[in-house]
C-alpha positions as CSV (number, residue, x, y, z in Angstrom):
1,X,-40.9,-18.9,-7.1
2,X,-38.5,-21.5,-8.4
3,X,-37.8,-19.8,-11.6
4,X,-36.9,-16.7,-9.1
5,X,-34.5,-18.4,-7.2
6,X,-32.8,-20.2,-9.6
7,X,-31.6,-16.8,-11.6
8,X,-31.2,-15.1,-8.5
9,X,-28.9,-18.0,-7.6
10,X,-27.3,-18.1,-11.1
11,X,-26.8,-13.7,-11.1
12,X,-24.6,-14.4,-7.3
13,X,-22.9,-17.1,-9.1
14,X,-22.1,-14.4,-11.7
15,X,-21.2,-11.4,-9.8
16,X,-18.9,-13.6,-7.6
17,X,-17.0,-15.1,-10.3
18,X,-16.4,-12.1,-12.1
19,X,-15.5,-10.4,-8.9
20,X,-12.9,-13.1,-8.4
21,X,-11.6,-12.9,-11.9
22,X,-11.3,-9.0,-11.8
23,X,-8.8,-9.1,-8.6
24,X,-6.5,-11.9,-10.4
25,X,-6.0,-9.3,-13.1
26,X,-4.2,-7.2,-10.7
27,X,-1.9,-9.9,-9.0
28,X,1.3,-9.8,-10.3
29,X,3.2,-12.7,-11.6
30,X,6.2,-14.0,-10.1
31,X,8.7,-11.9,-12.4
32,X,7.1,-8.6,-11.5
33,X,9.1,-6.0,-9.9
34,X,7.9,-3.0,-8.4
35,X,8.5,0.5,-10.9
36,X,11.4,1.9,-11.2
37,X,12.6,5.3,-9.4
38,X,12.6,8.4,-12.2
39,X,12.9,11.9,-10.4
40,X,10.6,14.4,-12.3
41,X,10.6,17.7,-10.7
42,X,8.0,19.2,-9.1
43,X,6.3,15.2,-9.2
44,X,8.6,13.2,-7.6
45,X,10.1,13.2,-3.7
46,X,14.1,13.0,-3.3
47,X,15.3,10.8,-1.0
48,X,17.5,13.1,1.5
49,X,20.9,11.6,3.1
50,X,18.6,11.9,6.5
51,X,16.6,9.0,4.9
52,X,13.4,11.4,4.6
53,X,11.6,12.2,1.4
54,X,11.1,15.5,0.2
55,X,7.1,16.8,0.0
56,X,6.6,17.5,-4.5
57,X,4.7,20.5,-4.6
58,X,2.2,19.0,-7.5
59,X,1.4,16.4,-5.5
60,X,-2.1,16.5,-4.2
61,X,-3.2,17.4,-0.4
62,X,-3.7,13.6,0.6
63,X,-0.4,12.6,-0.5
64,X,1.4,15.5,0.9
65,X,0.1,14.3,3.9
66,X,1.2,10.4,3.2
67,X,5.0,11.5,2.5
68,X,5.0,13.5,5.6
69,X,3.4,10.7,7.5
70,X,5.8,8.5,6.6
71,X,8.7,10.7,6.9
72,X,7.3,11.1,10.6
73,X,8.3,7.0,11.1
74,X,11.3,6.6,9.0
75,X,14.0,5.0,11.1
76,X,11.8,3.5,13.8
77,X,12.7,0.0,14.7
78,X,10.6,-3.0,12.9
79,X,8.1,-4.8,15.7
80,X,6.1,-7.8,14.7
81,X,2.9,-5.7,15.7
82,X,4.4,-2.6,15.8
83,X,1.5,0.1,15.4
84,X,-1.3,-1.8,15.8
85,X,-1.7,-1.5,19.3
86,X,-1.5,2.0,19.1
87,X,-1.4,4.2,16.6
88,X,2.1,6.9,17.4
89,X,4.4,3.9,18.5
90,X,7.8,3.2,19.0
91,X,8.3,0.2,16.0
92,X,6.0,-0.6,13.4
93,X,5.7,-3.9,11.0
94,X,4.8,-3.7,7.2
95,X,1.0,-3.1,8.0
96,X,1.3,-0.5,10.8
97,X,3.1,1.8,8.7
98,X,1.0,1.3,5.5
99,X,-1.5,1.8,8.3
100,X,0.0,4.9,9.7
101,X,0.7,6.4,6.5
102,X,-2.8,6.0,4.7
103,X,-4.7,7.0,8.3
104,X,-3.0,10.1,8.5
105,X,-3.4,11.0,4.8
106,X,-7.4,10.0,5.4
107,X,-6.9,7.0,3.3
108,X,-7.9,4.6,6.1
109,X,-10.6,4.9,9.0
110,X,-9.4,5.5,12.1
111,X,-9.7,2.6,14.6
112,X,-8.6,-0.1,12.3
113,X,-5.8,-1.9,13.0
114,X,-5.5,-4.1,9.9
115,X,-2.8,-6.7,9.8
116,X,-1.5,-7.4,5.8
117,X,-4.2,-9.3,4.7
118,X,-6.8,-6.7,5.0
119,X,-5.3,-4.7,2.5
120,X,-6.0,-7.5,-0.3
121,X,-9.0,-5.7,-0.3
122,X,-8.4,-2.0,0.7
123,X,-9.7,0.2,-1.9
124,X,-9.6,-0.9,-5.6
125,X,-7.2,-3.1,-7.9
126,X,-4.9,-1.7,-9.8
127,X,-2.6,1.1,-9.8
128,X,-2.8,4.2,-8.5
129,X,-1.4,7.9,-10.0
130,X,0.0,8.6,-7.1
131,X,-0.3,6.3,-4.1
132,X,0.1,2.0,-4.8
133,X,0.0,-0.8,-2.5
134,X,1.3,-4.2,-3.0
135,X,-0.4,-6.9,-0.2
136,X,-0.5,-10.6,0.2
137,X,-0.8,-12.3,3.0
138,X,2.4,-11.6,5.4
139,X,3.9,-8.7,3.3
140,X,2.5,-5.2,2.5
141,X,4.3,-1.8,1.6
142,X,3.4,1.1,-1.1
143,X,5.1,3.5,-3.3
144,X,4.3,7.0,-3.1
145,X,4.8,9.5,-5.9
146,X,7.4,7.2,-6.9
147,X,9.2,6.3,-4.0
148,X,9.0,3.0,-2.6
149,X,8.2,3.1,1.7
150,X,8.2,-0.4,3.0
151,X,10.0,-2.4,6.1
152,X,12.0,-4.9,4.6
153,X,15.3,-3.3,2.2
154,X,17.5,-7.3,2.2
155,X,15.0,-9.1,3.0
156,X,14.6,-9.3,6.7
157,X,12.3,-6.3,8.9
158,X,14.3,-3.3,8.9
159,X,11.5,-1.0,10.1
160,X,9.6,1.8,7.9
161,X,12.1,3.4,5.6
162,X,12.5,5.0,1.6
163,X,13.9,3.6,-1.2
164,X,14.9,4.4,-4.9
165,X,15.4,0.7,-6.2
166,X,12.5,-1.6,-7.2
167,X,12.1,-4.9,-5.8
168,X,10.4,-8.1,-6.1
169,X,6.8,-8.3,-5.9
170,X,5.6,-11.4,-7.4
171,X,2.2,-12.7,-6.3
172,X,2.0,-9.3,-4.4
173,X,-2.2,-8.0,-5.2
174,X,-1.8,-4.1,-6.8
175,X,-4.1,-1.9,-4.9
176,X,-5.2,2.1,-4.8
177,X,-7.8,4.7,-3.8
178,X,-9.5,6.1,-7.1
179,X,-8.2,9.7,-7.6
180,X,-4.8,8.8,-5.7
């Protein structure tokens, strides 16, 4: 019985530890940026002067349904809170509209209300072909076929919007549903 429980206690050991170690691999160091807008057509949204994205028509179902999501809450205000307490609201903060975004797309089970932190472990490390998102505690946004959709443009809550240019995402964790 002893023998049992020490190598059943020596496997969790294991399995922990090289869980641990797998999700450092996909934590970005502090020089990282985010990529790098390149319009391919047919692949790749343009931003339009009306701040929404245009839908690429390669793009699979799900993610049709993510750029349209988004472009549903472009412009609202930022709200520390914002979506949480319900899903359509009037503001949203980083993790509503991540939140928004992947529940309407059926990314993200309905009846969550996860704050930032929650999507250290949403779905799997690493990057994604079509949908990424960068968490760590107090920060979260994503980029979308290429496009980056996040609340903060200079630094300070802006509310959900598109962008073309990169930006820092040191320490951020990489994150993304296999398949998307």
């Amino acid at each position: 019985m002893y023998r049992y429980f020490t190598s059943l206690l020596f496997l969790m050991v294991l399995l922990l530890t090289a869980c641990q170690q797998q999700q450092q691999r996909y934590r970005l160091d502090a020089s990282a940026r985010t990529p790098k807008y390149v319009y391919k057509e047919g692949y790749t949204p343009r931003l339009l002067p009306s701040g929404k994205a245009t839908i690429p028509r390669h793009a699979p179902a799900r993610v049709k349904r993510a750029i349209a999501a988004a472009n549903k809450i472009v412009g609202r205000p930022y709200r520390l809170g914002g979506g949480h307490g319900r899903h359509h609201d009037t503001a949203y903060d980083c993790s509503g509209s991540v939140a928004f975004v992947l529940r309407e797309a059926g990314m993200l089970r309905s009846g969550r209300q996860p704050v930032s932190g929650y999507f250290l472990r949403w779905g799997r490390p690493g990057f994604g072909k079509w949908i990424t998102v960068y968490a760590k505690r107090g920060h979260v946004f994503m980029m979308i076929a290429g496009l980056r959709f996040d609340t903060t443009g200079s630094g300070r809550g802006v509310g959900p919007r598109w962008y073309t240019k990169s930006r820092p995402c040191g320490d951020f964790y990489v994150r993304r549903i296999p398949g998307y």
